[in-house]
Residue, then its C-alpha position, 0 to 999 in steps of 0.5 A: x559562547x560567541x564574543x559577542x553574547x560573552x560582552x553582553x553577559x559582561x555588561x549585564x553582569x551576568x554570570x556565564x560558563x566558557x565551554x572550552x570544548x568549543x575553541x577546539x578545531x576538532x569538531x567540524x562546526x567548530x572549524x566552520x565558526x572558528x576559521x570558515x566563517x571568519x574567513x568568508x567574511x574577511x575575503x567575500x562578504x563581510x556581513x555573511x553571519x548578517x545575511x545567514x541568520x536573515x535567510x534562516x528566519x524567511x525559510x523558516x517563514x516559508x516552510x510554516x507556510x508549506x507545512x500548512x499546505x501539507x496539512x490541508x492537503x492531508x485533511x481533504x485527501x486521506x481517507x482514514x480507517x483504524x491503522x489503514x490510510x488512504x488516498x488517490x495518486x492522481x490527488x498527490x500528483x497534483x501537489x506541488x513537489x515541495x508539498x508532496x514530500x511534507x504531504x508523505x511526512x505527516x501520512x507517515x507520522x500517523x501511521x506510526x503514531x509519532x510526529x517525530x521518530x526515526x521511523x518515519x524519516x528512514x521511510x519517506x524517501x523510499x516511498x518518495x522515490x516509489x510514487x515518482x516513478x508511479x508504476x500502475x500497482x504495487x505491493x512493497x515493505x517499508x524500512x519498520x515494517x510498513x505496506x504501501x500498496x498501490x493499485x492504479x489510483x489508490x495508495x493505501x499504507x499500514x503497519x504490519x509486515x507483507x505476508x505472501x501467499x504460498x502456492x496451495x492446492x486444495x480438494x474441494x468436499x462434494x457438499x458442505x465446507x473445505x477450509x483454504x488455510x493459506x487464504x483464510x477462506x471457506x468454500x460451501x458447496x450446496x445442490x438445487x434442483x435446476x427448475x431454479x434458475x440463476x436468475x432466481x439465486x442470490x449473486x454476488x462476487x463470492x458466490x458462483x453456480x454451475x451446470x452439476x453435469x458439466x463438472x468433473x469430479x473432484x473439484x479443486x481450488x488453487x492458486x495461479x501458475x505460468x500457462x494457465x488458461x481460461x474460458x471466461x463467460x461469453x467469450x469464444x475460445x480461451x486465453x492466457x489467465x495472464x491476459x484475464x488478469x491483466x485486462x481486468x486490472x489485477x496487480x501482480x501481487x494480488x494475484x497468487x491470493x486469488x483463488x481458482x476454482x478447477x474441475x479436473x484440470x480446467x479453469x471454472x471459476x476465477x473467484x471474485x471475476x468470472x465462471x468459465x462459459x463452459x460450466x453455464x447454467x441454461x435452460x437444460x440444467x437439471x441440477x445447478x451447484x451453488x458454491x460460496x467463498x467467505x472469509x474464513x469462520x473459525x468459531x463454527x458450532 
């Protein structure tokens, strides 16, 4: 107890316990009270613990302040879905830095459902210094098991560990269903007569069809390797898959989880992106291929 509030208690009567422990010079902030403080205001300032105790109470005025700043921030940027949150990376650029750091403690907080824990103040600085240095996309593991992804303008965080995808090389069955385990994917395969032309066919990025005669059996499906090349639809001469990625804005780490569809040894379909202009159907196609990538359906009758 400091002489001063030992007088107070005195003079009011009031009852009071000496903790001896701190008039021992074995604790660091014992030796600050006991010897640093006294000798500052002896030799420097004499009213230091005056002007200490005025700073501490404008800080903590301007961190309310900040606080409630990191807060609207957080409100008009996250968007929110069951243990996945998000946001623009051009919005955070645009706080202020003391912002920003608050901005990234409140995120963290929700994702691991504390306002206050050791979890989220061991993964703030990791991810700080990540976004500071802003590479265009990323993929890495916070401190407890946490993903922050970014991918170009978005950066999205969630709980659980980052699971890469193993290299993998699957046959694709002639007709009917293939399982890819590694991706948690099925293929389908169905024929129709040609006179139905693509035109005529549902599109969507999952679904792709082909000229039967241009295909070589048996079809298979993997994942990327160094050398690939491809034929993208309506470009002449191939390129490096390297480049496809990269001209089309996929990250590095998505990559090895984007399925590549091959008949013998060439590249037809980059699933998701593009068929090769090799395997086109036009007004000659007798028979046309439909092929279907979907999330995996474990319960089929």
């Amino acid at each position: 107890m400091a002489e001063g509030d030992r007088l107070l208690c005195g003079e009011n009567r009031i009852l009071h316990l000496t903790d001896s422990s701190n008039l021992k010079k074995d604790y660091l902030r014992n030796r600050i009270r006991l010897d640093l403080i006294p000798f500052i205001e002896r030799e420097y300032q004499s009213n230091f613990r005056e002007r200490v105790l005025r700073t501490s109470a404008i800080l903590r005025e301007e961190e309310g302040c900040l606080e409630k700043e990191a807060e609207k921030a957080f409100q008009t940027m996250v968007h929110e879905e069951p243990e996945d949150f998000s946001f623009r990376f051009s919005d955070f650029e645009s706080l202020d830095q003391p912002i920003r750091w608050r901005f990234l403690l409140g995120l963290l907080s929700r994702v691991y459902h504390e306002e206050e824990c050791e979890e989220v103040w061991t993964s703030v600085g990791p991810l700080y210094e990540k976004l500071r240095h802003s590479p265009p996309s990323f993929l890495v593991e916070l401190p407890h098991g946490i993903q922050a992804k970014k991918r170009y303008d978005r950066v999205s965080l969630k709980k659980g560990k980052i699971k890469p995808v193993p290299p993998f090389e699957v046959e694709v069955n002639a007709s009917g269903r293939t399982v890819i385990e590694e991706l948690g994917k099925e293929v389908w395969v169905e024929e129709f007569n040609g006179e139905l032309r693509q035109g005529d066919l549902a599109q969507s990025s999952e679904v792709a069809f082909f000229d039967c005669r241009k295909l070589q059996s048996p079809l298979r499906m993997r994942n990327f390797r160094p050398g690939d090349r491809f034929q993208p639809l309506g470009v002449k001469g191939g390129q490096k898959l390297k480049k496809f990625f990269i001209d089309h804005k996929i990250p590095r780490h998505e990559r090895p989880g984007v399925p590549l569809l091959l008949s013998r040894e060439t590249i037809i379909w980059v699933v998701g992106h593009r068929i090769s202009e090799e395997v086109k159907v036009t007004d000659r196609t007798k028979t046309i291929l439909r092929i279907e990538v979907t999330r995996l359906r474990r319960n089929l009758s």
